[in-house]
C-alpha positions as CSV (number, residue, x, y, z in Angstrom):
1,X,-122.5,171.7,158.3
2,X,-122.1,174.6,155.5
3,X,-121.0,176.6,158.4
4,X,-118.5,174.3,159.3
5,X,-117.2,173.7,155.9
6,X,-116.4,177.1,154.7
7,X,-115.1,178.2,158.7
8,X,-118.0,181.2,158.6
9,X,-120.6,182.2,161.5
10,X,-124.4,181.7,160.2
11,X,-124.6,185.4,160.4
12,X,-122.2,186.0,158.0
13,X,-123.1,183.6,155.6
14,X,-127.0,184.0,155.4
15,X,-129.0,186.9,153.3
16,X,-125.3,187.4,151.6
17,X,-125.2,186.2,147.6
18,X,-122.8,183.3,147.2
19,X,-120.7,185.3,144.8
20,X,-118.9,186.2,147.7
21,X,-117.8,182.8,148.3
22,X,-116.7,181.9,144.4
23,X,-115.0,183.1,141.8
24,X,-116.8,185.6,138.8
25,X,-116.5,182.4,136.8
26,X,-117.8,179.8,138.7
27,X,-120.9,182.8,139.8
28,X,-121.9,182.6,136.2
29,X,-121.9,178.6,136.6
30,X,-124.1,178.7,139.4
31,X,-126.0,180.9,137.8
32,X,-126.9,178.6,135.5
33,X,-126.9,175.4,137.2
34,X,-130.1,177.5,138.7
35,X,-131.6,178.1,135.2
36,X,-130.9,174.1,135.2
37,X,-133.3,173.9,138.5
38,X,-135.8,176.4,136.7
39,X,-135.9,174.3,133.9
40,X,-135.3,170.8,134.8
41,X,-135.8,170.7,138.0
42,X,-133.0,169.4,139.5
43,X,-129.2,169.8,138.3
44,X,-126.0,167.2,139.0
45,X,-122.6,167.7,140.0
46,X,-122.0,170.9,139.8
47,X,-118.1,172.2,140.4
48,X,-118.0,175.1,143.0
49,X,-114.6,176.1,144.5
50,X,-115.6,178.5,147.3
51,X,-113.0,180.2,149.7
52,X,-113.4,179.7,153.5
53,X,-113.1,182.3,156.3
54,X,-109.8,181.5,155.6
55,X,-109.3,182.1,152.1
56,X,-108.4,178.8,151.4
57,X,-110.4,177.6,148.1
58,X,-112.9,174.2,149.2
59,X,-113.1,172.0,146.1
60,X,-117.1,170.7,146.2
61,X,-120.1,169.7,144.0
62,X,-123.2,171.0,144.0
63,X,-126.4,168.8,143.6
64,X,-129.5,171.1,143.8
65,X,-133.6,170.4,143.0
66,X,-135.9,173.1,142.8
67,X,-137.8,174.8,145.9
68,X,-141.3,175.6,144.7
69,X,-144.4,177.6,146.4
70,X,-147.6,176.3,147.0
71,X,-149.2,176.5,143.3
72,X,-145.7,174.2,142.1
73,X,-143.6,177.8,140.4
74,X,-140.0,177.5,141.5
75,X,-139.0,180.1,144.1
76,X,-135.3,178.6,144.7
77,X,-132.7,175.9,145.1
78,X,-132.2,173.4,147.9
79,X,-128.1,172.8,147.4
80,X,-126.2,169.6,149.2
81,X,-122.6,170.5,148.7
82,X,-120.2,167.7,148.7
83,X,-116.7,168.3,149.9
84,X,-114.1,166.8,146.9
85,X,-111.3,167.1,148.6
86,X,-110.8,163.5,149.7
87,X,-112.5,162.4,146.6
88,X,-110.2,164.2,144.3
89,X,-107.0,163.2,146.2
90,X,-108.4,159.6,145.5
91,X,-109.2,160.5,142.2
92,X,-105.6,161.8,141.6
93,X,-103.9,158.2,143.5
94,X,-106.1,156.4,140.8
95,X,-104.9,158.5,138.0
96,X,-101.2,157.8,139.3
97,X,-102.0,154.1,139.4
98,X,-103.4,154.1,135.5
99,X,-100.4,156.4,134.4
100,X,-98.0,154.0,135.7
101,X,-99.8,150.8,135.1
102,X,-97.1,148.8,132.7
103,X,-100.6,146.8,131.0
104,X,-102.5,149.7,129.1
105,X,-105.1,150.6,131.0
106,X,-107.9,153.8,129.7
107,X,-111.0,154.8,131.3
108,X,-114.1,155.5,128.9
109,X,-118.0,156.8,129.5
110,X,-121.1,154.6,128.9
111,X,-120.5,155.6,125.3
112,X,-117.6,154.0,124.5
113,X,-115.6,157.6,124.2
114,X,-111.7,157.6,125.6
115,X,-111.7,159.6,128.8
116,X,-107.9,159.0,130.0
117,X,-105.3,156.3,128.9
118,X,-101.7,155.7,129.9
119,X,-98.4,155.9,128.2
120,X,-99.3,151.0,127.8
121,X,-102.2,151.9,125.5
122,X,-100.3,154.8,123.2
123,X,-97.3,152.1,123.0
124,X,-99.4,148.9,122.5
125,X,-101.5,151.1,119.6
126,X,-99.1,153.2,117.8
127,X,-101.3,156.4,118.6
128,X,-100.1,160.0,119.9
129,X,-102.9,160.9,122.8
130,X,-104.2,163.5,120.6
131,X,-105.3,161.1,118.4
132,X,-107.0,158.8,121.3
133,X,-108.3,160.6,123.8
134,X,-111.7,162.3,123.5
135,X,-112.0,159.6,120.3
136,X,-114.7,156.9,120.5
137,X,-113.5,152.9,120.7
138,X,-115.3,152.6,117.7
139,X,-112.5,154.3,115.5
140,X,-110.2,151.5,116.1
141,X,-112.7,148.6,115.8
142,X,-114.9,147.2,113.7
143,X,-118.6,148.1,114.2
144,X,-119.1,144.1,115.2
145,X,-117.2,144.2,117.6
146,X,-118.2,148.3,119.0
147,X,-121.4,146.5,119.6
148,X,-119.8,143.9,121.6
149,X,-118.2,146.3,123.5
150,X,-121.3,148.2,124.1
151,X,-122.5,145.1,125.4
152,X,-119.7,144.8,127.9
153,X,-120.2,148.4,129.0
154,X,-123.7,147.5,130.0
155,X,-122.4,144.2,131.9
156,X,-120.5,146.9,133.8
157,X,-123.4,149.0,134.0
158,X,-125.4,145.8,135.8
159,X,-122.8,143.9,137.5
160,X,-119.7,146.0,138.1
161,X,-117.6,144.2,135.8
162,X,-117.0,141.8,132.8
163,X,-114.1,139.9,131.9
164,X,-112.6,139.0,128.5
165,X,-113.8,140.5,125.9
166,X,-112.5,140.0,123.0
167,X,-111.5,143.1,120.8
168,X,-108.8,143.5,117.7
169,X,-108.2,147.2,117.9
170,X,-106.5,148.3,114.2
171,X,-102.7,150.0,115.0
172,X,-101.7,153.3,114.0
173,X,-99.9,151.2,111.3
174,X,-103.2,149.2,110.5
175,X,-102.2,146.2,112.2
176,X,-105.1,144.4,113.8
177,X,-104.0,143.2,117.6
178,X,-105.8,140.3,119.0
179,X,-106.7,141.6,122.7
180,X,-108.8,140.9,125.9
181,X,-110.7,143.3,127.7
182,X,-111.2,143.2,131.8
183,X,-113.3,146.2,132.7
184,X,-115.1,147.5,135.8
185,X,-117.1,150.3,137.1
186,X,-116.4,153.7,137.0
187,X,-118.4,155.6,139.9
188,X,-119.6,159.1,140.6
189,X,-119.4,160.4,144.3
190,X,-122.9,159.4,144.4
191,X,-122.6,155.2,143.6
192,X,-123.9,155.5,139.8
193,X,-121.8,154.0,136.9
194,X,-120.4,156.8,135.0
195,X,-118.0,154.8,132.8
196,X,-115.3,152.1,132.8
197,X,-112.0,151.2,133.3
198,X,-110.0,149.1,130.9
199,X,-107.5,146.5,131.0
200,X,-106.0,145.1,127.8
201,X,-103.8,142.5,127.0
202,X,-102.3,141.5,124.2
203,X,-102.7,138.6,123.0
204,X,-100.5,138.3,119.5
205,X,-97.8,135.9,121.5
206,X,-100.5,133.9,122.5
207,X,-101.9,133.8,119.6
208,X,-98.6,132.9,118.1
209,X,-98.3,130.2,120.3
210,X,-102.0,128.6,119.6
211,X,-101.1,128.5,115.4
212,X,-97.7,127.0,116.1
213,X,-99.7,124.3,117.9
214,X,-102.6,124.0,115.2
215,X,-99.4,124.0,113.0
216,X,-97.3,120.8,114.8
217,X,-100.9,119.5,115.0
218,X,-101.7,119.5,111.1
219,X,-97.9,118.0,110.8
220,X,-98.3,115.3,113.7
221,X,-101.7,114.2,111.8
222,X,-99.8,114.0,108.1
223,X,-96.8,112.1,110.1
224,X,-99.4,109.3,111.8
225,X,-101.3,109.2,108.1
226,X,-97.8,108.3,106.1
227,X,-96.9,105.9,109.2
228,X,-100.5,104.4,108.6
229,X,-99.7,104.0,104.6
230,X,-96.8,102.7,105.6
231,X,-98.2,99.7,108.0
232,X,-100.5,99.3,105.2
233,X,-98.2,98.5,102.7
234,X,-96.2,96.6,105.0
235,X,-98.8,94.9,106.4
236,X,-99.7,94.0,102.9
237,X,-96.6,92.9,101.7
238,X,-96.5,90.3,104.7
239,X,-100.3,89.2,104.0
240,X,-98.6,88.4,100.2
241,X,-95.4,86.6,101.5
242,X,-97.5,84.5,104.2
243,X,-100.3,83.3,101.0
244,X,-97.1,82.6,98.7
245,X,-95.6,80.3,102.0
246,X,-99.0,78.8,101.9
247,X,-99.2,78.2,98.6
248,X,-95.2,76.4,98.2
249,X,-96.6,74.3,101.4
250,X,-99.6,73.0,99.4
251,X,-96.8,72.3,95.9
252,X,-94.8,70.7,98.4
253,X,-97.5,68.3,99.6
254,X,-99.4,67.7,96.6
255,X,-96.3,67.4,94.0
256,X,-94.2,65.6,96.5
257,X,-91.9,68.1,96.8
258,X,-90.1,70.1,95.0
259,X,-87.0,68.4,92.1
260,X,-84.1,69.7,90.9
261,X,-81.8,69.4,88.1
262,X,-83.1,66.8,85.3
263,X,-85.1,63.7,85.0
């Protein structure tokens, strides 16, 4: 397979030092990607570019674990390469989908650091993406509610997803905007959950629209309690004009009626 990777014959590709194969640069990376091994036993991810019979460079990752003698000393590396060539021109679609995304979308790691955010996010929060990206979440909110969104990173972590969170980032102008947050997973080329990505929306209008309802509430309740002190008083005033009929019925019977004029 490496042979048919990098387009070389197995004779010209074993007993020869992969330095031939990458740049000065990414020789000194490997180099210590294998202290890694030494040390760790096992390294992840690794970014090698080597150039096939070709010429043309192969974007891969290295994952390597350490090949040990008999007594358990390290002796080498056992390397899987993984061609990145598909995975970055996915990786490059996505990042074209969450550039042009109109709802502000970012990506973060398990930490709650910004990885990547589009032009939605730096509109919606009044930041340049100097000020953003590289920045942990917990700049622009309050340490409340960094712990719920720790929380929701670790839904992501177990169950791919979670869905509306509720966060108020502060503005650049220190307005606090009432959001919800739809995340999911973030992947490696290997399955594992390396971050997520972010969906917010703002919520302010809706927000808007909830306290003009509480407000016509309040005034619908203060309209039905004056219409109730009004029945009451009217009610009232009929109870009095009925007892007062009652009363000239019983001076009419009793006193024969009522006389006019003199005697």
């Amino acid at each position: 397979a490496v042979s048919q990777l990098l387009g070389f014959r197995q004779d010209e590709l074993l007993e020869q030092s992969l330095s031939r194969f990458i740049s000065p640069e990414e020789t000194r990376e490997f180099t210590a990607a294998l202290r890694e091994v030494v040390e760790r036993g096992v390294t992840r991810n690794a970014r090698l570019n080597p150039r096939s019979a070709s010429g043309e460079g192969i974007p891969t990752t290295l994952n390597a674990s350490a090949l040990r003698d008999p007594d358990g000393k390290v002796i080498g590396a056992i390397g899987i390469l993984r061609h990145m060539r598909e995975l970055d021109k996915a990786r490059a679609y996505a990042e074209s989908l969450i550039k042009n995304a109109p709802d502000p979308v970012f990506v973060s790691d398990l930490e709650g650091k910004i990885l990547q955010a589009n032009d939605a996010v730096f509109a919606l929060l009044g930041f340049r993406p100097d000020e953003l990206i590289e920045q942990s979440l917990s700049r622009i909110i309050s340490p409340e509610e960094t712990r719920a969104f720790l929380a929701a990173l670790r839904e992501v972590v177990e169950r791919g997803v979670t869905r509306n969170a509720r966060l108020n980032p502060r503005s650049a102008s220190g307005e606090v905007i009432p959001t919800t947050l739809n995340a999911s997973a973030l992947r490696d080329p290997d399955g594992k959950v390396i971050g997520a990505i972010g969906i917010l929306r703002d919520m302010r209008e809706y927000a808007q629209v909830v306290r003009d309802l509480e407000k016509s509430k309040t005034e619908l309740q203060e309209k039905i309690l004056d219409l109730e002190k009004f029945e009451e008083v009217v009610v009232g005033r009929e109870l009095k004009m009925i007892a007062l009929e009652k009363e000239l019925e019983n001076l009419q019977k009793h006193g024969g009626g009522l006389r006019l004029g003199r005697a």
